[in-house]
C-alpha positions in Angstrom: 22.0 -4.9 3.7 24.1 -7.9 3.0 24.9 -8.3 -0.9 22.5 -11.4 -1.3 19.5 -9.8 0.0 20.9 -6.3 -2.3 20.1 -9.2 -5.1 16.9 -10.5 -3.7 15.5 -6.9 -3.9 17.2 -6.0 -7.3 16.0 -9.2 -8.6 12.0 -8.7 -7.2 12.3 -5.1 -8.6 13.1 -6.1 -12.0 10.5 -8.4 -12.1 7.8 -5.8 -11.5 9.4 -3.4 -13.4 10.4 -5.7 -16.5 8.0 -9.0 -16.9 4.6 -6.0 -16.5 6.0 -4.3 -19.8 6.3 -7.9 -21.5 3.1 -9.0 -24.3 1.4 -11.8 -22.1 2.6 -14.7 -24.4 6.3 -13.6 -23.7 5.9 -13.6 -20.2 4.0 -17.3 -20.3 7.0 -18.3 -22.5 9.2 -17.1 -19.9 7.9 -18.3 -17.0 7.7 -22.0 -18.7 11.2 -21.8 -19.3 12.2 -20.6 -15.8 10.6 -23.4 -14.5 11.6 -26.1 -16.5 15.3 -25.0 -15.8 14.9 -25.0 -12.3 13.0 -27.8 -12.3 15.6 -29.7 -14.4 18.1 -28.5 -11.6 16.4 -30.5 -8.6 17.8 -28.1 -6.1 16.4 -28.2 -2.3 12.6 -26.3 -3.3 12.1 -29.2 -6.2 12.8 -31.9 -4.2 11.1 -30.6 -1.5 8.0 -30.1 -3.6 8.0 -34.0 -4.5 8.6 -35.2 -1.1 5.4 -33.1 -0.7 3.1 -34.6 -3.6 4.6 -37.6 -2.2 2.2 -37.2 0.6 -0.6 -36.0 -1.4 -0.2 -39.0 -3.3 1.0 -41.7 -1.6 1.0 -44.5 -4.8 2.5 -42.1 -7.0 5.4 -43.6 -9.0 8.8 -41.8 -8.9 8.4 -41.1 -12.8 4.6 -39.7 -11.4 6.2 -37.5 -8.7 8.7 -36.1 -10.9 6.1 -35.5 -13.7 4.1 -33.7 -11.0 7.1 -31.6 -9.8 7.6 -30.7 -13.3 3.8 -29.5 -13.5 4.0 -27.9 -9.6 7.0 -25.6 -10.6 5.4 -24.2 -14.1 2.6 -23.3 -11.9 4.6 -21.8 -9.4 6.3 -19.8 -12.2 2.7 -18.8 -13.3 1.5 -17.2 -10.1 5.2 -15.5 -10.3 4.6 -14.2 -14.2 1.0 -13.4 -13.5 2.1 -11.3 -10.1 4.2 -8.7 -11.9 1.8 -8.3 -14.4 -1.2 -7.4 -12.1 -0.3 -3.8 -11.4 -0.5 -3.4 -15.0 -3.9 -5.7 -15.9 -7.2 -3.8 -16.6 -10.3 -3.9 -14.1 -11.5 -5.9 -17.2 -8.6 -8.2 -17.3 -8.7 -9.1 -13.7 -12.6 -9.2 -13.6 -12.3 -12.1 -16.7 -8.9 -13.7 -15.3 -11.1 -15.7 -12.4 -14.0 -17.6 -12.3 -14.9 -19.3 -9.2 -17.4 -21.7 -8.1 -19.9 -21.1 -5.1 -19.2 -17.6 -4.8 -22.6 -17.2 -3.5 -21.2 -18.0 0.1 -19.0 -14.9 -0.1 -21.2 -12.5 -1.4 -24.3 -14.0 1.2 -21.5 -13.3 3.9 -20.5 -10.1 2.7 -24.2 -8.5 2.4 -25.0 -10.0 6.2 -22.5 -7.5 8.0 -21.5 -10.1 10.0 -17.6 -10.1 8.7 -16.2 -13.4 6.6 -12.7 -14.9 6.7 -11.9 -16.6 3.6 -8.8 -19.1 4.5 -6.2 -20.4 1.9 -3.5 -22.6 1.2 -0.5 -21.5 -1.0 -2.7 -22.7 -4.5 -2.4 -21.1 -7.5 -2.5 -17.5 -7.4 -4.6 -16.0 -3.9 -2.7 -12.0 -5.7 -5.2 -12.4 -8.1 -7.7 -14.0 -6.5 -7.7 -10.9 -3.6 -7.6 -8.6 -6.7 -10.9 -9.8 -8.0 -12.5 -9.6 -5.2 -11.7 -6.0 -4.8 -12.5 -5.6 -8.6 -15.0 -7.5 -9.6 -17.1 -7.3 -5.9 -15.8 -3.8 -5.0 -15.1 -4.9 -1.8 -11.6 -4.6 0.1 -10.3 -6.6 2.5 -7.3 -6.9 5.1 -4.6 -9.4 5.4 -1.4 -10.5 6.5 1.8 -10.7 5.6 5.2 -12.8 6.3 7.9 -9.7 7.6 10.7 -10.5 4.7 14.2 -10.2 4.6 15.4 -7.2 3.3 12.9 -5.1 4.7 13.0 -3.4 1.1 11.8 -6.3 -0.2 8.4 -6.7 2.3 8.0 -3.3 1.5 7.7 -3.7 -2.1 5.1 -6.7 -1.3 3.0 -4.3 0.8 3.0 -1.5 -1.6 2.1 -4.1 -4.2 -0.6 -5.7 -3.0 -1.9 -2.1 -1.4 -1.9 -1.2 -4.8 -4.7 -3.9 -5.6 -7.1 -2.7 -2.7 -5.6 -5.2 0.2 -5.0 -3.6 3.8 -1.6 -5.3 4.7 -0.7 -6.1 8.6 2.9 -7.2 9.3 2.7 -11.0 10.7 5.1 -10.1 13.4 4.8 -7.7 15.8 1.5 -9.1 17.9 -1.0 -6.4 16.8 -2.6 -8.3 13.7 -5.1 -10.1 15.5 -6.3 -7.2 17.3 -6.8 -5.2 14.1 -8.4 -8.2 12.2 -11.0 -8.6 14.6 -12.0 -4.9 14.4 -12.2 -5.2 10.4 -14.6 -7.9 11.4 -16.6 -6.7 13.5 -17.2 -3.9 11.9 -18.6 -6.4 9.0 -15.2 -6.3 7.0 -14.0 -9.2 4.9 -10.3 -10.7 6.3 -7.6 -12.8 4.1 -5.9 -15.5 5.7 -3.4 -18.1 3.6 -3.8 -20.7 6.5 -1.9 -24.0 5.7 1.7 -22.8 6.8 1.7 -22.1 10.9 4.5 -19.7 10.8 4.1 -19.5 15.0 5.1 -22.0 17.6 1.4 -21.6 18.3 -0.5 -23.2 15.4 -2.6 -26.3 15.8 -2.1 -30.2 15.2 -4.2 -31.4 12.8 -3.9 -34.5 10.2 -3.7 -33.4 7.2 -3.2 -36.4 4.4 -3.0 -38.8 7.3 -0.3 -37.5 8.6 0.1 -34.3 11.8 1.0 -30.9 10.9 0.7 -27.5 12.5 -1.9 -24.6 10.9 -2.2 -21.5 12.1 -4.8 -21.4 14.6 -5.8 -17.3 13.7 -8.7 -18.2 11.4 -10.8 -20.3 13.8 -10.2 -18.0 16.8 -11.0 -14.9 14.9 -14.9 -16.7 13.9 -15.2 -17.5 17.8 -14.1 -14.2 19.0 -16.1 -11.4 16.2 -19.1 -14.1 14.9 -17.8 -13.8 11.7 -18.2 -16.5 9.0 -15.3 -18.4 7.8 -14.8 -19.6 4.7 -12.0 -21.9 2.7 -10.9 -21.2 -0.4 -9.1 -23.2 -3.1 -8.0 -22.7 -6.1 -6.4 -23.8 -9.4 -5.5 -23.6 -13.1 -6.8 -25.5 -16.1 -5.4 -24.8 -19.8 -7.0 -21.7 -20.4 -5.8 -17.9 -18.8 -8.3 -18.4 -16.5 -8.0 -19.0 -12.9 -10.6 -21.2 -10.9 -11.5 -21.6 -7.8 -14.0 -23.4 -5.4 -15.9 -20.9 -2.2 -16.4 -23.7 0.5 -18.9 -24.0 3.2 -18.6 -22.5 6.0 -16.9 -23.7 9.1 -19.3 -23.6 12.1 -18.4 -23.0 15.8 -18.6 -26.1 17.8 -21.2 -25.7 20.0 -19.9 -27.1 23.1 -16.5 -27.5 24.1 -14.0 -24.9 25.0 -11.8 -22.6 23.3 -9.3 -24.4 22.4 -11.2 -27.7 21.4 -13.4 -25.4 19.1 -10.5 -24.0 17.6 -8.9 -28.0 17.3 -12.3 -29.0 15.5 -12.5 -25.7 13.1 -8.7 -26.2 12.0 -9.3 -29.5 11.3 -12.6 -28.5 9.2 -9.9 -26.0 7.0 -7.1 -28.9 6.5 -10.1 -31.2 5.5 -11.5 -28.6 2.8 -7.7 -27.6 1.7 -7.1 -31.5 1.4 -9.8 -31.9 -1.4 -9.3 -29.1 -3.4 -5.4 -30.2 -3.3 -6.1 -33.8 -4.1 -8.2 -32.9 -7.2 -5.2 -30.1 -7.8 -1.8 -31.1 -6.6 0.1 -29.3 -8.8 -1.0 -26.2 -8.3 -0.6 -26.2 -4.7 3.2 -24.4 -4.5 4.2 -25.7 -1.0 8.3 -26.0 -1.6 9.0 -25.6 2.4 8.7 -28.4 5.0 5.5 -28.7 6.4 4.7 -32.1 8.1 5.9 -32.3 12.0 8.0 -35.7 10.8 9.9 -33.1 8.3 10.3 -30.4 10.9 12.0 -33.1 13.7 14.8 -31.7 14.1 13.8 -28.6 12.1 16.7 -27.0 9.8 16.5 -23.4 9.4 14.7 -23.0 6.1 16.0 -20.6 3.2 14.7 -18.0 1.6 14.8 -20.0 -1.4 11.6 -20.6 -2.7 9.6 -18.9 0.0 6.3 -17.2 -1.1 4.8 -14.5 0.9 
């Protein structure tokens, strides 16, 4: 293990094993400051972040865009704060630290046995999120996870989020989708965040009126098991408390083939994550390149700022 990924690790591991222990106002205070320092820092994940909101919102000011960035990188910091403190939150805590809208289409899909896929984009905090939904509907679900660099360090991801009732599959490795679509079938509930295509396979969509790729393992997984598929977004307000919005359902097309279905169902998810990130920008923590005109030529991208 080279002596920056040693770091990485040691750095991860004191988070869960230090910031849990903290009284939540410390750890609020903490994460505040954090990001205002990076922020204030404009390294490569700030900037990136503007040029970002920059697409969400087009008319934005510079003064606007760096106001947002500010606002984007405290909430970044949250979902960072609140993740080392979940393995040490109540049932209670976790039950009362989300609220979201239109649930109703989850817990209709969940009681049908047909299998749902909820869909995300990086937004807020999908940890806690996953948590409730293991919690407060005593129901557990699989998902999937980005193979990190040191391998100590996906491991301690995996063992975390196993700890809050999630099955974790690697993202590498070309067995996931098999597995998902037998936790489907079999009337499971699947966890996908969907707005990053981390393949060469994903699918072109427009996405603030301009292309990107996203990952085209939601809408093939619905075709393939009849499942229902679902997108998800979330945010914060003032309070402790999380929110979030249970979309419609995506339908199959019904004519056209495989891959046309799967261009019209990805669509439908960048269309849903595109409204709930409008009305929310800065809680959507997307500090990588995503548009096609960023990724032509496409720099390798750093660890920095990454979020599994």
């Amino acid at each position: 293990m080279s002596a920056r990924d040693q770091l990485t690790d040691t750095l991860y591991g004191l988070g869960w094993g230090t910031v849990k222990k903290l009284p939540e106002p410390v750890a609020v205070r903490l994460g505040r400051t954090i990001a205002d320092l990076a922020w204030k820092q404009r390294g490569k994940g700030v900037r990136r972040l503007e040029s970002n909101y920059a697409r969400v919102l087009p008319d934005a000011s510079p003064e606007r865009l760096a106001e947002l960035s500010r606002a984007g990188m405290r909430s970044y910091l949250r979902y960072w704060m609140e993740s080392f403190r979940l393995p040490a939150w109540s049932a209670e805590r976790i039950k009362n630290g989300f609220d979201p809208k239109d649930v109703h289409h989850l817990t209709d899909g969940i009681a049908s046995d047909r299998g749902v896929i909820l869909a995300l984009p990086h937004m807020a905090n999908w940890d806690l999120a996953g948590a409730w939904v293991t919690t407060a509907l005593e129901t557990p679900f699989t998902t999937v996870a980005e193979r990190l660099k040191p391998e100590t360090l996906y491991d301690r991801f995996v063992a975390y989020r196993e700890g809050l009732g999630m099955e974790v599959l690697p993202h590498s490795g070309g067995s996931a989708f098999g597995t998902l679509a037998r936790r489907l079938r079999d009337g499971g509930l699947v966890c996908l965040v969907a707005e990053r295509d981390l393949s060469t396979s994903g699918v072109e969509v427009q996405f603030f009126g301009e292309a990107t790729r996203m990952p085209a393992g939601p809408a093939l997984l619905a075709q393939q098991t009849g499942a229902l598929l679902l997108p998800v977004t979330l945010w914060y307000d003032d309070s402790p408390v999380m929110q979030g919005r249970v979309h419609p359902p995506v339908e199959v097309p019904e004519t056209g083939n495989r891959a046309e279905k799967t261009s019209v169902m990805t669509q439908a998810l960048a269309d849903a994550f595109a409204t709930g990130i409008a009305d929310h920008p800065e809680d959507w923590h997307m500090l990588q390149r995503l548009w096609l005109k960023d990724l032509e030529p496409r720099p390798a991208d750093g660890a920095a700022g990454e979020r599994p």
